[in-house]
C-alpha positions as CSV (number, residue, x, y, z in Angstrom):
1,X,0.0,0.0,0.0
2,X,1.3,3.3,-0.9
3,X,0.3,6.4,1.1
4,X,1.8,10.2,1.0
5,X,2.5,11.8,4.4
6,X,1.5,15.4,4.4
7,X,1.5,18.0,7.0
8,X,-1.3,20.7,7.5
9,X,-0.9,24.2,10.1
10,X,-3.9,24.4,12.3
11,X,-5.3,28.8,13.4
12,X,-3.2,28.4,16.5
13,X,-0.4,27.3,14.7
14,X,0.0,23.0,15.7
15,X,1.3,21.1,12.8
16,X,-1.0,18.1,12.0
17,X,0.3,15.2,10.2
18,X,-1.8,13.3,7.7
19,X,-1.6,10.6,5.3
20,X,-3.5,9.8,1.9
21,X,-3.8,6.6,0.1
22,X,-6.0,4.6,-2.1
23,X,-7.6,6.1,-4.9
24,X,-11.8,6.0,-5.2
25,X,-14.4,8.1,-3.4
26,X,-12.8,10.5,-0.8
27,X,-13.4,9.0,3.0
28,X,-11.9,10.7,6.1
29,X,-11.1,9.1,9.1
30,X,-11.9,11.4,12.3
31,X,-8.7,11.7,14.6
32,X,-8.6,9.6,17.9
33,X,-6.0,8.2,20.7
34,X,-3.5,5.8,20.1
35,X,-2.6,6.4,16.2
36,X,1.0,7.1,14.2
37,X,-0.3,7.0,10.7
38,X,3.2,5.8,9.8
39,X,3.5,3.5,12.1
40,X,0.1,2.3,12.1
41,X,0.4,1.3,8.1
42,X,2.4,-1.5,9.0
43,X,1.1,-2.6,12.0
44,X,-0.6,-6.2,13.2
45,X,-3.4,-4.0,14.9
46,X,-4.5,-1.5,12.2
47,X,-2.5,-2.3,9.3
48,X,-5.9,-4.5,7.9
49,X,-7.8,-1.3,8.5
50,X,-5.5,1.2,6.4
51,X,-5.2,-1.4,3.1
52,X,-9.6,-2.2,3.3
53,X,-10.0,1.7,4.0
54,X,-7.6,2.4,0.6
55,X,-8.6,0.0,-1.6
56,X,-11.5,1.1,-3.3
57,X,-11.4,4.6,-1.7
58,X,-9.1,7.4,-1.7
59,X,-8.8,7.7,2.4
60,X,-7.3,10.4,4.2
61,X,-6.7,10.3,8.1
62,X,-4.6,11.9,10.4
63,X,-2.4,12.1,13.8
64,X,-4.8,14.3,15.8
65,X,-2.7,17.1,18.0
66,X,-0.3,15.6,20.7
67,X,-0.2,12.1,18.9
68,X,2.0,10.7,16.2
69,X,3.7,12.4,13.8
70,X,1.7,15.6,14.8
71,X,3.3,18.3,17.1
72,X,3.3,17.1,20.3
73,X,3.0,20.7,21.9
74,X,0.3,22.5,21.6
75,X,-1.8,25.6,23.2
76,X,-4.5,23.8,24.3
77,X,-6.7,20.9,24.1
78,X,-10.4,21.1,23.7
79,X,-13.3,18.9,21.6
80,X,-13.6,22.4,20.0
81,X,-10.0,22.1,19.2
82,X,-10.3,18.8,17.7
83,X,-13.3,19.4,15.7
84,X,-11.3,22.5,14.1
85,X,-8.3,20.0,13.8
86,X,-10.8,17.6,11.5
87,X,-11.6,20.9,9.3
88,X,-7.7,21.7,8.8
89,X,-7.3,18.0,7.6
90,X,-10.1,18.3,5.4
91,X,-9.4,21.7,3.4
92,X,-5.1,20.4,3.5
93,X,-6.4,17.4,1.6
94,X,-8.4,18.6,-1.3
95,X,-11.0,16.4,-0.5
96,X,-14.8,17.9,-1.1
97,X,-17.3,16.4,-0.3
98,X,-17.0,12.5,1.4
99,X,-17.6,9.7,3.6
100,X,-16.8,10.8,7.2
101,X,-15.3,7.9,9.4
102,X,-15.3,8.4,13.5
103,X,-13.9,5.6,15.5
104,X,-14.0,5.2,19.2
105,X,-12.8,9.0,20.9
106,X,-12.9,10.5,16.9
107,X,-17.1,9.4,17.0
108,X,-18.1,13.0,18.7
109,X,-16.1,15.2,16.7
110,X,-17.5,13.2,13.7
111,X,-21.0,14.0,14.4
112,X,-19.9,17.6,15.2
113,X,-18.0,17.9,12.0
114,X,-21.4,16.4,9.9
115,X,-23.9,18.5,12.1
116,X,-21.6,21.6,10.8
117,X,-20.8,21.4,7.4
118,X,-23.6,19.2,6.3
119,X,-22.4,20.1,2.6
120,X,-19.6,18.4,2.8
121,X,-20.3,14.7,4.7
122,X,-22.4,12.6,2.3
123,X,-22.1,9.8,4.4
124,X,-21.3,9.2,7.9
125,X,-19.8,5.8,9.9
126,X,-19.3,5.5,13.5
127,X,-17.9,2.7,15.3
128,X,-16.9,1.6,18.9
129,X,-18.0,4.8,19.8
130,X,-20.7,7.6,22.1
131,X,-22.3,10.6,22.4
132,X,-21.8,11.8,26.1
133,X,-18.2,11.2,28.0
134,X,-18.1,9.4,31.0
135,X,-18.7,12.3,33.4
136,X,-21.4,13.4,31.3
137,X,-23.0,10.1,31.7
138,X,-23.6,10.3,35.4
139,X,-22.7,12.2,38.4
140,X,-22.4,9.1,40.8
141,X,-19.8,10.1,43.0
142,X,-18.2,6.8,42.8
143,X,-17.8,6.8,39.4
144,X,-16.0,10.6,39.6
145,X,-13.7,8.8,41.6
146,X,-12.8,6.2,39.4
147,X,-12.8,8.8,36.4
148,X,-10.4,10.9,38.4
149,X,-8.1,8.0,39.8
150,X,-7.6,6.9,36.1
151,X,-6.3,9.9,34.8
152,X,-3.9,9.8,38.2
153,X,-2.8,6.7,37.0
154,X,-2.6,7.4,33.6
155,X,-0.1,10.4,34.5
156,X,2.3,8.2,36.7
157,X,2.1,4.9,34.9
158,X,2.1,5.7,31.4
159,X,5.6,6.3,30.7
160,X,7.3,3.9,33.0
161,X,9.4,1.1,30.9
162,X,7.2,-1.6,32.8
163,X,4.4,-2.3,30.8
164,X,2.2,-3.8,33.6
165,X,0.2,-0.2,33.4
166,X,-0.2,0.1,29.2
167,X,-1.2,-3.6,29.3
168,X,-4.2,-2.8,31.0
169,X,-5.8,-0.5,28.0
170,X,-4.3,-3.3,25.4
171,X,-6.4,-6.0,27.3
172,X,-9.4,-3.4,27.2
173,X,-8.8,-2.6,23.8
174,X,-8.2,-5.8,22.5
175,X,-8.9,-8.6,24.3
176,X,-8.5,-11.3,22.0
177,X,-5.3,-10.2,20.6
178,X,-2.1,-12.5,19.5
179,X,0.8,-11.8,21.5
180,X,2.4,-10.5,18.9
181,X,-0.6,-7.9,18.9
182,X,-0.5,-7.1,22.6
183,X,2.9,-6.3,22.4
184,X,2.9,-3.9,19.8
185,X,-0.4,-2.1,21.1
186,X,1.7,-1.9,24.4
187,X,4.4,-0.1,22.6
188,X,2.4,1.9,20.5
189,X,0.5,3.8,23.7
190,X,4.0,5.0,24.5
191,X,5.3,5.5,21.0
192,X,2.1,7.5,20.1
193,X,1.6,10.2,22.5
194,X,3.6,10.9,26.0
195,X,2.0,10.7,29.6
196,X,0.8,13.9,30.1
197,X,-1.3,14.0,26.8
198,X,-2.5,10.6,27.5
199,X,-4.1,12.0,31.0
200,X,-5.2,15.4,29.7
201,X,-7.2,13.6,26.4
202,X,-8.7,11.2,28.7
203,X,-9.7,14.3,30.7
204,X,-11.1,16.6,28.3
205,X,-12.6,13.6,26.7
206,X,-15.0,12.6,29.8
207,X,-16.7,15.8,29.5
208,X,-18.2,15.7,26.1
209,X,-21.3,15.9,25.4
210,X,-22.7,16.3,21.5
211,X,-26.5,14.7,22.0
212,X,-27.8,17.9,21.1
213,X,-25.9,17.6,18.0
214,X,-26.5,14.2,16.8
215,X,-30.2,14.8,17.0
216,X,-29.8,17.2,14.2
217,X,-28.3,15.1,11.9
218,X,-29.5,14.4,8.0
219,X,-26.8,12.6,6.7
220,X,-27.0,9.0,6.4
221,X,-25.5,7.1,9.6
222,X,-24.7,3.5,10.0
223,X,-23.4,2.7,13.3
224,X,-21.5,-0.4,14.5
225,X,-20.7,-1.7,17.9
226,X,-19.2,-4.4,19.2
227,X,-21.2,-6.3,21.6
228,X,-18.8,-7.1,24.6
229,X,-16.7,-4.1,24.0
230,X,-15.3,-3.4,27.4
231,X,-13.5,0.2,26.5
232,X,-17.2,2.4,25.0
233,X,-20.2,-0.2,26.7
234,X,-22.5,-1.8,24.0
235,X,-25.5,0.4,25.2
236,X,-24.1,3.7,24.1
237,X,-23.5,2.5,21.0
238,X,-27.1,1.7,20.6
239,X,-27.9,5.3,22.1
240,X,-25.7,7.3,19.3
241,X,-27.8,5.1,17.0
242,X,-31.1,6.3,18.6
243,X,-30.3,10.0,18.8
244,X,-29.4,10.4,15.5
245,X,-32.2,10.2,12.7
246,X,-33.4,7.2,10.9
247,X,-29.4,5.8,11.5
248,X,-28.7,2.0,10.7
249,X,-27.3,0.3,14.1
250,X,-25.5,-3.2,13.6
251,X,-24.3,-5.0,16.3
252,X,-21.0,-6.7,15.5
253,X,-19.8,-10.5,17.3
254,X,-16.7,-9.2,19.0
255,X,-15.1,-8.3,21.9
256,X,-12.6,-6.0,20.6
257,X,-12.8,-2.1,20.9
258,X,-10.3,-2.2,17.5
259,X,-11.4,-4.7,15.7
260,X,-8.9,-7.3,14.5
261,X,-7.8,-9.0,11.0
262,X,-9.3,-12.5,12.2
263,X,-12.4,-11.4,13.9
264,X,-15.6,-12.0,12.9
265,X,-16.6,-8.4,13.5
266,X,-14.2,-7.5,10.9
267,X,-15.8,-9.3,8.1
268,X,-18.8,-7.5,9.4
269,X,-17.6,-4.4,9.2
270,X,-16.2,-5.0,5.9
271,X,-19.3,-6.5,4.6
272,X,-21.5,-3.2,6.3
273,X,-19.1,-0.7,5.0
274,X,-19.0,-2.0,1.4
275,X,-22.5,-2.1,1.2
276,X,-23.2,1.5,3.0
277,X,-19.8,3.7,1.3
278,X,-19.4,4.4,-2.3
279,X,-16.2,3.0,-3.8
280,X,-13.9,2.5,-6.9
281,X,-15.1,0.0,-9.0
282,X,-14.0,-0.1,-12.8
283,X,-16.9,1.4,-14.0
284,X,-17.2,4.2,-11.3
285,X,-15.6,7.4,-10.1
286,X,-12.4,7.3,-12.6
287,X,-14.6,6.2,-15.2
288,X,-16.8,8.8,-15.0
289,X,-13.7,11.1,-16.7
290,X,-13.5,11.2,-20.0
291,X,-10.1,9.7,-21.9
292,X,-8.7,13.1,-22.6
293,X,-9.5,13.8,-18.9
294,X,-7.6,10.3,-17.6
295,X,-4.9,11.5,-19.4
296,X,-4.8,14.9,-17.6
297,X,-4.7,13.3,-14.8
298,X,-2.1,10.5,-15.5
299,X,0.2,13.5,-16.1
300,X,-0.7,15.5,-12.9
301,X,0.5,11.8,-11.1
302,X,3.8,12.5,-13.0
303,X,4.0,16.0,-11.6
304,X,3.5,17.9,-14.6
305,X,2.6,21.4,-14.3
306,X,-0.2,22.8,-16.9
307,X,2.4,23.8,-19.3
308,X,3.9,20.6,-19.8
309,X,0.9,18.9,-19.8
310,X,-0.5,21.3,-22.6
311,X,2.4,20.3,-24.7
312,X,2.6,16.6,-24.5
313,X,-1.0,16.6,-25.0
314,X,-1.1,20.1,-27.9
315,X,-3.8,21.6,-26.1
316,X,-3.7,25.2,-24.8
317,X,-2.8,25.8,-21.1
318,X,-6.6,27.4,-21.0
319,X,-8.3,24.0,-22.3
320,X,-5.9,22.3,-19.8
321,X,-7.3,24.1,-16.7
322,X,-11.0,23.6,-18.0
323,X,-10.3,19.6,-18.1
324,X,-8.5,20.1,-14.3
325,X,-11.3,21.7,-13.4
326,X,-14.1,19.5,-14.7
327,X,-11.6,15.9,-12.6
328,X,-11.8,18.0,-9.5
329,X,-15.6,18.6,-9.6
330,X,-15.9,14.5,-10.7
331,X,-13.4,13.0,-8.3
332,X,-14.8,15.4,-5.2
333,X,-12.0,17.4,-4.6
334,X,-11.4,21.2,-4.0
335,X,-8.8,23.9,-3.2
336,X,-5.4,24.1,-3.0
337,X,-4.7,20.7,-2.2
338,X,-6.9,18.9,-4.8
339,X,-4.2,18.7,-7.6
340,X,-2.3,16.2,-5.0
341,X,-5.0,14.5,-4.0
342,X,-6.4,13.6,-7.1
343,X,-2.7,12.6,-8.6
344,X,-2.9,9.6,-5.6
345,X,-5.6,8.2,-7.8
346,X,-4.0,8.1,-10.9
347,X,-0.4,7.3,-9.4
348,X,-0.3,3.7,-9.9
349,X,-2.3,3.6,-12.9
C-alpha cells in the first residue's frame, strides 16, 4: 500500500500530520487516541484497516494534535480544538465532499463535523464509539472517583518502561489479541503520544457531550458496535444510534474495541461498510472522466505542471485548466490541495 504523508498548520499554529492513500471516493477518518499514521500502516493491529479503507477509496486520516507524527505541543486541548483539527485535515487534503469515518474518541467530533458542514459529509460511519463522555454520563460520585483515579494513573504509569500499566488499556482494547498484537499495542501507547497528553485527552474527553448535536443530523448514519466491548459499553453505541435520525445500528460479534484481521466483527464491518460507502469499481468514479481527462490526470500523477501537460498533449494551457477543473468537480476534490490528492488516484495507474 502506498500512502503520502503530508502536514497541514492548524489557526493556533499546531502542525498536523496526515496521510493519503487509495484512490476511489474520498473517505476521512476522524482523529482519535492511540494512532502514528506511519507506524500504524504496517502494523498487526491497524494495518488490515488502512489497506480495506484504501482499496477502493481514496482515504485520508490523520495524527490528531499531541499524537504521532503531529506536534506534540500544543496551546490547548479542547473537543472544539479537535473538531477544528478535522476541518484543517479536510481543506489540507483537497477532499470535497465524502464519507466521514469516526472511530472510538474520533465518533463525537465526527457527528460535530457532519452536524456543521452538512455540505460536505455525504455519508457518515461510527464505530466503537458515544455521544456523552463518562462524566457526562452520570454524576455518581463513585464513578468521579474512578474517572479521576484513572487519569492519576494514567499520568504516573504511562511512561514507565514496565508495561504492567499500558497492558491494562491493550487487554481493554483488544482482548483477543495475538501476542504478537498485545505487544505492539503496548508499545504503541508509549510510542504514540507521552503521559501527560494521554491524561489530559482522557480528561477533556469525559466531558463531552454532542447529544444535542447528533439529533440534528441528515446525513445517512450507520453505526457499528461491538457487543462485549469493554472500553465504549455496547449500550451507548445503541444510544448514538437512537439519537441520530433514521441511523442504521448493527451489532457486530466481538469483543474488541479495534477490531482485528481474524475477527468475525471484521468481516462485518467490511461487509456493512462495502454495502453503506461508495467505492472505486472499474466502471465508477475514474470512469466517470473522459479519456482526454484520464490523461490529464495520469500527467498530474507525473508532476507535470499545466504547461507541460499542454504540450505533450497540444492543447492550450486554457483547455488544460478547464479539463483540471471539470476531474476536481468528478473526483470530489477542491482547493489548494486537490491537484495532489487527485494525482494519488492516478499514481499507480
Amino acid at each position: 500500500m502506498r500512502q503520502e504523508l503530508k502536514f497541514a498548520t492548524t489557526s493556533d499554529g499546531v502542525r498536523l500530520a496526515f496521510a493519503v492513500s487509495g484512490r476511489g471516493a474520498p473517505l476521512v477518518k476522524a482523529g482519535h487516541w492511540l494512532t502514528h499514521i506511519e507506524r500504524d500502516a504496517e502494523s498487526p493491529v491497524w494495518r488490515h484497516w488502512t489497506e480495506f479503507l484504501s482499496s477502493e477509496n481514496l482515504l485520508v486520516r490523520y495524527d490528531e494534535r499531541g499524537c504521532g507524527l503531529s506536534s506534540r505541543l500544543y496551546p490547548s486541548l479542547t473537543f472544539e480544538d479537535w473538531v477544528s483539527d478535522l476541518e484543517t485535515v479536510v481543506e489540507a487534503s483537497g477532499v470535497d465532499r465524502f464519507c466521514l469515518l469516526g472511530l472510538s474518541q474520533g465518533g463525537p467530533v465526527a457527528i460535530a463535523y457532519a452536524a456543521r458542514h452538512p455540505e460536505r459529509v455525504s455519508r457518515l460511519v461510527l464505530c466503537g464509539t458515544y455521544v456523552r463522555g463518562r462524566l457526562q454520563r452520570t454524576t455518581d460520585p463513585g464513578t468521579v472517583e474512578e474517572a479521576k483515579a484513572l487519569i492519576a494513573l494514567t499520568r504516573t504509569g504511562w511512561g514507565k518502561r514496565n508495561p504492567a500499566f499500558r497492558r491494562l488499556f491493550t487487554n481493554l482494547f483488544i482482548p483477543g489479541g495475538s501476542a504478537e498484537q498485545a505487544t505492539w499495542f503496548d508499545d504503541l501507547q508509549q510510542v504514540s503520544c507521552s503521559a501527560e497528553h494521554a491524561a489530559r485527552s482522557r480528561e477533556a474527553r469525559y466531558t463531552v457531550d454532542v447529544s444535542d448535536l447528533a439529533a440534528t443530523l441528515q446525513v445517512p448514519t450507520l453505526v457499528l458496535h461491538s457487543r462485549e466491548d469493554a472500553v465504549v459499553p455496547f449500550d451507548l453505541g445503541r444510544e448514538v444510534a437512537t439519537l441520530i435520525p433514521e441511523a442504521r445500528f448493527v451489532a457486530l460479534n466481538s469483543a474488541n474495541h479495534v477490531l482485528l484481521r481474524t475477527d468475525p466483527g471484521w468481516e462485518q464491518f467490511r461487509s456493512e461498510l462495502r454495502a453503506f460507502v461508495p467505492a472505486y469499481q472499474p466502471g465508477g468514479v475514474v470512469a466517470d472522466l473522459t479519456i482526454r481527462e484520464q490523461h490529464v490526470m495520469e500527467l498530474v500523477a507525473q508532476g507535470r505542471d499545466n504547461q507541460e501537460i499542454a504540450t505533450v498533449l497540444h492543447l492550450s494551457v486554457r483547455t488544460v485548466e478547464r479539463h483540471l477543473s471539470n476531474c476536481y468537480g468528478k473526483l470530489g476534490v477542491r482547493g489548494k490541495a486537490a491537484r495532489a490528492a487527485a494525482a494519488v488516484q492516478f499514481a499507480s495507474r
